[in-house]
N, C-alpha and C positions, 0 to 999 in steps of 0.2 A: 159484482166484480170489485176487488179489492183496489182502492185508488193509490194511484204513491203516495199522497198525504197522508192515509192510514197507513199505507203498509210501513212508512216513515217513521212514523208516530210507535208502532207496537217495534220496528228493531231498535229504535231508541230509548225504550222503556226499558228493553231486552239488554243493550249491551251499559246501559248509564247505568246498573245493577249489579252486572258481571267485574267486579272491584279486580279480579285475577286481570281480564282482560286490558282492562284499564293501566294497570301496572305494567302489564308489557309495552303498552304502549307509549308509556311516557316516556319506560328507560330508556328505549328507546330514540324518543326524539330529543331527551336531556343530553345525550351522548352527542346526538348530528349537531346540539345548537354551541356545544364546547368546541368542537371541530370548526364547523360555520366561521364561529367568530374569530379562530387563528387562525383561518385564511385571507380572511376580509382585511385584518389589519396589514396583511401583506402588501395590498395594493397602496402605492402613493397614494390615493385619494380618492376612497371608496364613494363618496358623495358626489364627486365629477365623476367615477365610471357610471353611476347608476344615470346620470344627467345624460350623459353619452350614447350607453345603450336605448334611454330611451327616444333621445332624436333620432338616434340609426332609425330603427322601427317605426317611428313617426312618419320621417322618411322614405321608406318602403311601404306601409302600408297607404300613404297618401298618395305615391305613382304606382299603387300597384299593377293596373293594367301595364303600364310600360315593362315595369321587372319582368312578369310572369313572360311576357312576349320574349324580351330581352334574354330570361332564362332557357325557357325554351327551344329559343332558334340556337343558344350555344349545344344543350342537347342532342339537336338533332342534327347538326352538323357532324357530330362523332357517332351518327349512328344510331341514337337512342331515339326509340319512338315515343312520343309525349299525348297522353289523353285526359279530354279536361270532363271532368263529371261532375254534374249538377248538384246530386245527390246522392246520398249513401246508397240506393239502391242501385243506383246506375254503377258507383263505382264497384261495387260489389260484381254487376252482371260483367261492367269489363275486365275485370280480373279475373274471373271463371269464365269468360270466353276468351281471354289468351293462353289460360291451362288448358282448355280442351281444345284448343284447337292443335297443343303441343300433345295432346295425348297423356298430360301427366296423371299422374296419379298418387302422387306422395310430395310433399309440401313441407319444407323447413320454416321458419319463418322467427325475423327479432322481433325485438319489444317494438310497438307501437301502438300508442292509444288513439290513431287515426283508426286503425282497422279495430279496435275495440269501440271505438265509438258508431261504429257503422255496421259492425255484428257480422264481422266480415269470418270471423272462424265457422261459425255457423253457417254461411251460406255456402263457403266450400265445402263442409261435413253434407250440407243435402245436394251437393253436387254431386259427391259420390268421392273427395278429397281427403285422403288422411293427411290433417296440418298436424305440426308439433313445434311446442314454441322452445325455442332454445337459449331463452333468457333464462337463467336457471331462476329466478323470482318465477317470471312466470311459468315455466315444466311445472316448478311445483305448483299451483294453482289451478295450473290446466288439469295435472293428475288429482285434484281434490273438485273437481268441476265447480272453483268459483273463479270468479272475477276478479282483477286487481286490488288491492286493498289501498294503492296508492300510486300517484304517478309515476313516484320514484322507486317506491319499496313495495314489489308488488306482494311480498308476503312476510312483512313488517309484523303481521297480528300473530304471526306463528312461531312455535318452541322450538328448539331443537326435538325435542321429543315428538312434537307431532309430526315434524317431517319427517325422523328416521320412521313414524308408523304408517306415514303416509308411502315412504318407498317401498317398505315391506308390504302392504297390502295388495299396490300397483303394479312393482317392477320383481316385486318377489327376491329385494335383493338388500339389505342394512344394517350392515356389519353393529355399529353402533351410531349414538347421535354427536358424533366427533364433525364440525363439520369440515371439516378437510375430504372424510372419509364419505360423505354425504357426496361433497361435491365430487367424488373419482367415480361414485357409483352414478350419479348423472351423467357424467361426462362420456362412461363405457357408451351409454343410452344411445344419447344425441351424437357420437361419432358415426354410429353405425347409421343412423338416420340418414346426417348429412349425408353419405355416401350413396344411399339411395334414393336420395330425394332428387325428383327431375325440374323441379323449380322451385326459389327460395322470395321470400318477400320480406320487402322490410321498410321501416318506418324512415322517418327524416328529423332531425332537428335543427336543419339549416336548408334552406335552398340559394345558392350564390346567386346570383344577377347577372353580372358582368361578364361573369366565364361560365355560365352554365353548368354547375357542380352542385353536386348533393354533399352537405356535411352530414356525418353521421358520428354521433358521439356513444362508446359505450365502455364499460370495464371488466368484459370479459373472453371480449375473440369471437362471439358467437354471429356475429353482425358478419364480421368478416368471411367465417365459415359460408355464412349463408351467402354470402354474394358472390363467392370465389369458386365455390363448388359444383352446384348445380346450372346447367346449362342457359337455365333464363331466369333472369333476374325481374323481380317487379319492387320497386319503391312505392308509396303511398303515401304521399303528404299533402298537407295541409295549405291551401294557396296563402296564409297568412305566416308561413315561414320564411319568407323572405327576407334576403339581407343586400343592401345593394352591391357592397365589393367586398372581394376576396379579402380583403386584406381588415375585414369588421370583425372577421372571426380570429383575432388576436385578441378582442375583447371578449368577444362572447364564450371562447371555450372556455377559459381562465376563468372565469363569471359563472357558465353556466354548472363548473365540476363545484364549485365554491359555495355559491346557494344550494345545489342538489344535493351534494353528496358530503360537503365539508371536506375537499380534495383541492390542490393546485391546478392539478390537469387529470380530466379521465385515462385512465388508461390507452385505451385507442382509439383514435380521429382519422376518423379516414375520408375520400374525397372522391366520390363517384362521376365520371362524367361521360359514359354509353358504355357500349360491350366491350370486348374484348378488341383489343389494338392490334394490327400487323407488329411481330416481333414481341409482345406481352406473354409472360411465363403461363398466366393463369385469369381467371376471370370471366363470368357469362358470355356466352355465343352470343345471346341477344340482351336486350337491356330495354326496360319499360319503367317510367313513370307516370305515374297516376294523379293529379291534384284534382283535389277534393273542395269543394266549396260549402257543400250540404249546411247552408245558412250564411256562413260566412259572411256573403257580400250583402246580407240583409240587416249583417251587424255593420258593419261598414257603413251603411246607409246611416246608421243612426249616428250623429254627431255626437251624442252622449255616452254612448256606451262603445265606440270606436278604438278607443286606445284597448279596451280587452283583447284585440287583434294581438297586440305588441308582447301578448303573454309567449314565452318561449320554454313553457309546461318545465319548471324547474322545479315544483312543488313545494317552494319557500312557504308559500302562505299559506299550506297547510299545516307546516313543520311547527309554527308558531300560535295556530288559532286553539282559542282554549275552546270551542264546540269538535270540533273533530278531534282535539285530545279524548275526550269522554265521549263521543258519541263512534268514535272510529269512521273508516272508509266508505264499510259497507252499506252501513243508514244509511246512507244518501240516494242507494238505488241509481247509479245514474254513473254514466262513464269518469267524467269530472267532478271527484266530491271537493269537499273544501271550500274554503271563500271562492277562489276560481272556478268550480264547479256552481256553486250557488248563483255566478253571474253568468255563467257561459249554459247553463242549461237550460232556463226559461226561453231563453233568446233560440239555442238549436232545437229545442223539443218542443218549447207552445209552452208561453206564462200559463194558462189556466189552469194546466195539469200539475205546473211544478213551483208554482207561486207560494210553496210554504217553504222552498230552501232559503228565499232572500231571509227569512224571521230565525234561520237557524245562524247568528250572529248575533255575537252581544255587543257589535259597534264597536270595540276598542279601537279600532285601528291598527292591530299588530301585523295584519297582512299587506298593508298600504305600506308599512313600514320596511316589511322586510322586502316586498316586490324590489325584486334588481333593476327593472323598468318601470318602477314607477305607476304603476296600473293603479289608479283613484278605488281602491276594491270595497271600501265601506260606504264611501258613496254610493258605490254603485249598486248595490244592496239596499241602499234607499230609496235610489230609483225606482229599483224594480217593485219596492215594496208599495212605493206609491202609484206605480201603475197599477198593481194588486189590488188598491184600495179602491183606484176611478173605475175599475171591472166593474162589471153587470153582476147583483150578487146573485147566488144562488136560491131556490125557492126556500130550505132551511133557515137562512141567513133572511129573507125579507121576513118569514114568520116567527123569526125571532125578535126582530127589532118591532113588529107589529105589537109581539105581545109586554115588549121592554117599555114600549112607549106610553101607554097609559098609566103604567105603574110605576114609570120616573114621573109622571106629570101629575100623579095624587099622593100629596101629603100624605092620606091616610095609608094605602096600599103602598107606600113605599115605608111607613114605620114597619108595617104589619109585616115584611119581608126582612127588613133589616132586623126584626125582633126573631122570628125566625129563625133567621142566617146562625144563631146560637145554637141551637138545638141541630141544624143542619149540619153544621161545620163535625159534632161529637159522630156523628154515622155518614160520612161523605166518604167514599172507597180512595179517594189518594190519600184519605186518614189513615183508616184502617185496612185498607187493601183490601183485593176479590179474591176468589176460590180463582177464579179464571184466571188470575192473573197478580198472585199474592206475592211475585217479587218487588211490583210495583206501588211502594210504601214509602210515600212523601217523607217522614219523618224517620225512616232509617239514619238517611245520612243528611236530615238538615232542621231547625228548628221550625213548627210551624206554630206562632203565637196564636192565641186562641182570642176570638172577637171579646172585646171587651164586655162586660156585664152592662154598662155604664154610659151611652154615646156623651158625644159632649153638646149635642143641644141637651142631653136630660143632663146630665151636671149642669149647665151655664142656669138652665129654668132654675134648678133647685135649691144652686149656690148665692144666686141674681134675684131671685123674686123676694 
């Protein structure tokens, strides 16, 4: 069975090669960090917001038992039924047991990587659920059957061209790769959807406190469709969304369009607080939220890695990290790539398995930097790397150091290897590359110096004697 560390290792090889792919992605994120930075200088004093947001969050994630209660009971005062789930499985079974017990059968659904973290499309597909996502990033992605490419831009790595060939091949329909013309030809898609979808679900990137409200931020209507149309509504969020008062999200949306997307304000913010009202035009019959813990409060527990709670998935510090520049979204295998994906995976999936994403950092600190909240993210990549290290190693790993050890500890078998190491280095395959695998050639795009003829104990003897 293929590990993630290998399977890691060979799409890394794959895409730090692919130079096309690479270039899309910079232009990419060259473009967001021009954007980025004239909206930042907007704020009177981007170093007091970033100071602010992160006390709010400090703040909520330190009471958060009271918030979530406090959220809650506003909830379900208007109606709304609230279910707390342990784990991704659970929250999974109770979202496919409020769809069947309504009988649905067709599912709209926005962007959230709560329910992609938890493999929630899938679980509805073997329930017997037609879901479709109506983030146009993700439609496309869903119709290519991959994954997000990023928190923010779920299909950042693609052309225009490959989306007008991806509509054509799906929806049998792509005038050309204009994308205005792209987006009318989605749009026909997911109207007709919404219309017959009899329940829509959707993610959260705020949960109020004090009035019991879901913020939900997006820039394209489809959020709203989904919540306004179909007869039951289900949200999915994350219990570390919390904010305590209504009145923090004058910071944070402003914040959150700023970092994400290089915008003032997203398009539409809208404010969920149970079903439909006596006297209300439109809006779900019924109304469910879901928080999700699935580790969570096991991060929580840790005093060190604690503030990662505070994270409000803006995807700043992926925007900026030079490994996910060149290695892209996908490497990383895992719902959260990025610096934040690198600290939030080991902790929700098990260090052991994914203990080689903290080494996928070159330490600068650009993502500590750009964090709006402040999240310590390079440290915390240390951390984790040093619990990596206090691990129990593996039986490869004790039989290599077994066999390392006698041969660091004899003069002679340590000349006899370093003398070696020259003739080695001339036919070593990140030299010269494999048949298996002949994109990957070290010295393509970097110099590699050749071991000296010479060491300098043999110069010092023969300069010195």
């Amino acid at each position: 069975m293929t590990t993630a560390a290998a399977k890691f290792k060979k799409d890394v090889r794959r895409v730090t090669a692919d130079l096309r792919h690479r270039r899309i992605i910079n232009t990419a994120l060259d473009g967001y960090a021009v954007k980025r930075d004239q909206k930042k200088s907007l704020f009177q004093d981007w170093a007091e917001a970033r100071r602010l947001a992160a006390a709010t969050k400090y703040e909520a994630i330190n009471s958060l038992d009271r918030c979530l209660e406090q959220f809650a009971r506003g909830l379900e005062s208007r109606g709304a039924k609230v279910h707390w789930a342990s784990t991704g499985q659970q929250a999974c079974e109770i979202i496919v047991g409020i769809l069947k017990e309504r009988n649905a059968r067709s599912v709209v659904k926005s962007k959230a990587m709560t329910a992609e973290e938890i493999h929630l499309n899938e679980a509805l597909a073997r329930a017997g659920l037609d879901v479709v996502e109506t983030d146009l990033g993700e439609f496309i992605v869903q119709l290519r059957d991959e994954p997000p490419y990023h928190i923010v831009f779920p299909a950042m790595h693609l052309t225009r061209g490959e989306i007008q060939e991806t509509f054509r091949k799906r929806l049998g329909d792509a005038p050309s790769d204009n994308p205005e013309e792209l987006t009318m030809v989605a749009r026909r898609v997911l109207r007709q959807k919404y219309i017959q979808a009899d329940a829509g679900i959707t993610g959260a990137n705020f949960a109020v406190a004090d009035v019991g409200l879901i913020s939900l931020t997006e820039n394209e209507g489809n959020a709203r469709l989904t919540g306004a149309l179909p007869r039951t509504m289900i949200t999915l969020v994350g219990i570390e969304k919390v904010v305590p008062r209504l009145e923090d999200l004058a910071l944070f949306l402003p914040m959150l369009a700023t970092v994400g997307a290089g915008q003032l304000i997203s398009g539409y913010n809208t404010l969920y607080g149970g079903p439909r009202q006596p006297g209300e035009p439109d809006g779900p019959e019924e109304y469910h939220v879901v928080l999700l813990d699935n580790n969570r409060t096991r991060l929580m527990a840790d005093a060190e890695k604690r503030d990662t709670l505070h994270c409000i998935r803006c995807g700043s510090c992926l925007n900026v990290c030079p490994i996910f520049r060149n290695i892209g979204g996908h490497s990383y295998g895992t719902t959260y790539c990025g610096p934040i994906g690198a600290v939030l995976t080991p902790v929700l999936r098990g260090l052991e398995e994914w203990k080689h994403l903290p080494y996928a950092s070159s330490l600068c600190g650009a993502c500590t930097e750009a964090c709006p909240v402040g999240i310590d993210l390079h440290h915390h990549l240390l951390e984790h790397r040093r619990a990596a290290a206090s691990a129990k190693p593996s039986w490869w790993q004790k039989l290599a150091f077994k066999l390392f050890a006698p041969v660091a500890a004899s003069k002679l078998l340590w000349a006899l290897v370093t003398k070696s190491g020259r003739l080695g280095q001339k036919l070593h395959p990140i030299v010269l590359g494999t048949r298996l695998d002949p994109a990957y050639v070290w010295t393509r795009t970097r110099d590699l110096p050749p071991i000296a003829k010479t060491s300098f104990k043999e110069w010092w003897r023969r300069t010195r004697s």
